[in-house]
C-alpha positions in Angstrom: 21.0 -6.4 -2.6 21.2 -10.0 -3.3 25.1 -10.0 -1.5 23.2 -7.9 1.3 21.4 -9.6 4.6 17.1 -9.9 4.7 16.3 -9.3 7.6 12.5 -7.8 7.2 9.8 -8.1 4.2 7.4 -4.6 4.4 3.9 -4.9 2.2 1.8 -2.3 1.5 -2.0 -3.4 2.4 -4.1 -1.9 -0.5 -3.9 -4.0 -3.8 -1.0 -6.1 -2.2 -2.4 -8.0 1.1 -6.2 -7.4 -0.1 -8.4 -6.3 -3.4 -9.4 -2.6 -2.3 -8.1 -0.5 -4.9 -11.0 -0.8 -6.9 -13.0 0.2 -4.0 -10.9 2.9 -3.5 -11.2 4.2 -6.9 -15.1 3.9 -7.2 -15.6 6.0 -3.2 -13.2 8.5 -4.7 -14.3 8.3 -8.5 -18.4 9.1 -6.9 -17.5 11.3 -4.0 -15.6 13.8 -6.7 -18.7 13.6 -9.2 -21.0 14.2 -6.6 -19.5 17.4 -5.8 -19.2 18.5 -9.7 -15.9 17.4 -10.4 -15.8 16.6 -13.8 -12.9 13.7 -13.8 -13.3 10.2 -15.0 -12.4 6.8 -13.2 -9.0 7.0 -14.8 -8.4 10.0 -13.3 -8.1 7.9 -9.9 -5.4 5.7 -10.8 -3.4 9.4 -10.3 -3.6 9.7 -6.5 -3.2 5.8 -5.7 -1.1 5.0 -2.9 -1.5 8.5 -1.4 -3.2 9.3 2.0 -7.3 10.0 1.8 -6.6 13.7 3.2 -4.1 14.3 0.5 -6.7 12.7 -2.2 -9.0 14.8 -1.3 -6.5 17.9 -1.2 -5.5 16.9 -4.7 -8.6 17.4 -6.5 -9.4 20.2 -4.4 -6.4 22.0 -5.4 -6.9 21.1 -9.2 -10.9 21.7 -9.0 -11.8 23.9 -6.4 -15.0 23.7 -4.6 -17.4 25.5 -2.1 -17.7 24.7 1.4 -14.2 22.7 1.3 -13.9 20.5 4.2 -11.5 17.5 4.1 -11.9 15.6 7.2 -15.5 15.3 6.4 -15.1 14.1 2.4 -12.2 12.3 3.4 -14.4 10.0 6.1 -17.1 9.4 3.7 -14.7 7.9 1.4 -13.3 5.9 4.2 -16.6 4.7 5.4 -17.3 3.3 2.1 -14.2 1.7 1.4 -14.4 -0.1 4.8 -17.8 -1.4 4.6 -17.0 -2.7 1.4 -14.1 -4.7 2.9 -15.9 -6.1 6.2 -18.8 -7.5 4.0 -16.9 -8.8 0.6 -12.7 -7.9 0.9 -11.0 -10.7 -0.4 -7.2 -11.3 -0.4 -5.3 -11.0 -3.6 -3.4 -14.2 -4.7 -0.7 -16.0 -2.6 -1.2 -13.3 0.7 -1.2 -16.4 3.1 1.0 -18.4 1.5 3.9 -15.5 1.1 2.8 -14.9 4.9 3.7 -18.2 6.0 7.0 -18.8 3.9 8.6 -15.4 5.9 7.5 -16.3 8.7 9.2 -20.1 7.9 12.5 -18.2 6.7 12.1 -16.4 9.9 11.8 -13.0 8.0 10.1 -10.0 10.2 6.9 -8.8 8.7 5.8 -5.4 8.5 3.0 -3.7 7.3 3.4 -0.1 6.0 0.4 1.5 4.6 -1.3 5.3 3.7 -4.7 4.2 4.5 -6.1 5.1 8.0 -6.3 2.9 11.2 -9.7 2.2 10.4 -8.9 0.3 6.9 -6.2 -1.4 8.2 -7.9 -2.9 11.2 -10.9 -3.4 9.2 -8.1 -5.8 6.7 -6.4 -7.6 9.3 -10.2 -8.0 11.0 -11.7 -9.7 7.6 -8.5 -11.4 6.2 -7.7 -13.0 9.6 -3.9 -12.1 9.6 -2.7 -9.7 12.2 -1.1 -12.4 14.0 1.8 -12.7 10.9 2.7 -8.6 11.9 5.4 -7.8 13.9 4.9 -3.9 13.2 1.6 -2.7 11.5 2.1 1.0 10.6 -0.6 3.6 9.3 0.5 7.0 7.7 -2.5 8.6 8.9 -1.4 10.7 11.4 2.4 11.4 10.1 3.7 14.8 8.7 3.3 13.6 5.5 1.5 10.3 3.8 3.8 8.2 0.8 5.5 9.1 -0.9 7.4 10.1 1.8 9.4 7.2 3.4 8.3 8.0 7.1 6.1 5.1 7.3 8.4 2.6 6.5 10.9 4.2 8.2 9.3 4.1 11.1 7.9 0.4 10.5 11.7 -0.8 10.0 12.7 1.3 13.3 9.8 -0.6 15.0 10.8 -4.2 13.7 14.8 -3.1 14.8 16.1 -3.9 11.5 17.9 -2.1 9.3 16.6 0.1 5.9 19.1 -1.5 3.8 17.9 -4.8 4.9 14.2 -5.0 4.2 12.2 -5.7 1.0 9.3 -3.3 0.7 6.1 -4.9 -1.6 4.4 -2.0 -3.1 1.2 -2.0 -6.1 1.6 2.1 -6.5 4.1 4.3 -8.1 4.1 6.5 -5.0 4.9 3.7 -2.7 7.9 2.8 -4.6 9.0 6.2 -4.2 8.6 6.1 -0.3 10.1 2.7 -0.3 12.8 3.9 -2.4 13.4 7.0 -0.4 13.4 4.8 2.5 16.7 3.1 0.9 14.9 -0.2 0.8 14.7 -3.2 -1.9 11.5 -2.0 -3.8 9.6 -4.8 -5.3 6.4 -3.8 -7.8 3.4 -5.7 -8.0 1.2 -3.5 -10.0 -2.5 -4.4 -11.2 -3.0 -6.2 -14.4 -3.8 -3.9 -16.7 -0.6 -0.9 -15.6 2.0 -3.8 -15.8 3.5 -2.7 -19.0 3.8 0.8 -17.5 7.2 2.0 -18.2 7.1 3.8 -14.4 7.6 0.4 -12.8 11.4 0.7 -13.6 12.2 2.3 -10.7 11.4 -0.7 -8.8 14.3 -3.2 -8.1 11.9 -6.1 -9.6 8.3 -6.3 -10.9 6.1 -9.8 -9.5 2.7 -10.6 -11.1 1.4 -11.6 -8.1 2.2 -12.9 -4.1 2.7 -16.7 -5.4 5.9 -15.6 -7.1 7.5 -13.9 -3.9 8.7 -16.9 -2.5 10.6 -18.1 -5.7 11.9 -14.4 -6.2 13.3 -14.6 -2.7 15.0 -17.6 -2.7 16.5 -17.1 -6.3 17.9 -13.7 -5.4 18.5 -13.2 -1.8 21.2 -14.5 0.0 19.8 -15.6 3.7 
């Protein structure tokens, strides 16, 4: 891509703009045990970047249980995770920072995420930055959640800018699919400790962080 315009830059919210997917992993990780599920907190890190309905249908489809009833286990999670991020979210490193260099370069920002509207306006709410997003999009209502590439297909329709021309910022191996799928620039961020994952190659580049994005994008895209 570096011969190709840049028109838009696409994050993901959890674990890119804002440190949830912990929270994510301990609602999910308790919710399961509480209903007998006999998986361990590592058994989370399988279902990250997927939608809370299709969480839920994932262990239920692995580890059936009585009285099924998604919407309602899928909320309690949800309430949880958003609590958690009105009283202590905090952003993860260099979120502002990369916010204002696009909007300097005169990039569009879009956000494209699986969690529900109620996350994502409880992030923008507590991390004060709705005002950087020229398209926010949730997958909660779509067909499908990531890693399907409707949501940021229908972020870059939104922003008017071509697929081929936008970077999508992901933490999850599901989002790169979508992202991929989506024929976008696919640029991994994972947490700390999956970083030497050999997944992440499917990405177009790996970042530690936000603080490098700025570097990374004037080093190898051609404005």
């Amino acid at each position: 891509m570096t011969a190709s315009r840049l028109s838009a830059i696409i994050f993901d919210m959890d674990g890119i703009l804002i440190d949830s997917e912990p929270t994510w992993q301990k609602a999910e990780y308790q919710t399961m045990r509480d209903l007998g599920l006999e998986i361990s907190f590592e058994d989370t890190l399988q279902t990250t970047g997927l939608r809370i309905d299709q969480v839920v249908s994932y262990w239920y489809q692995r580890f059936p249980w009585d009285n099924y009833d998604n919407n309602l286990i899928a909320g309690q999670i949800v309430e949880q995770v958003a609590s958690y991020i009105l009283k202590e979210g905090a952003p993860m490193p260099g979120v502002i920072d990369a916010l204002n260099y696009c909007r300097e370069r005169e990039l569009k920002i879009g956000l494209a995420t699986s969690s529900s509207h109620a996350i994502v306006d409880a992030v923008l709410q507590k991390l004060d930055i709705k005002h950087y997003f020229d398209s926010v999009q949730s997958a909660e209502h779509l067909a499908y959640g990531k890693p399907h590439p409707e949501v940021y297909l229908n972020c870059a329709k939104e922003l008017v800018v071509c697929p081929t021309e936008c970077i999508a910022v992901e933490d999850s191996f599901n989002g790169l699919v979508a992202a991929r799928a989506a024929n976008m620039q696919a640029l991994a961020i994972p947490a700390q400790e999956q970083r030497l994952d050999t997944k992440w190659v499917i990405a177009h580049q790996q970042l530690d962080d936000l603080t490098e994005l700025p570097e990374y994008l004037e080093g190898k895209i051609k404005f």
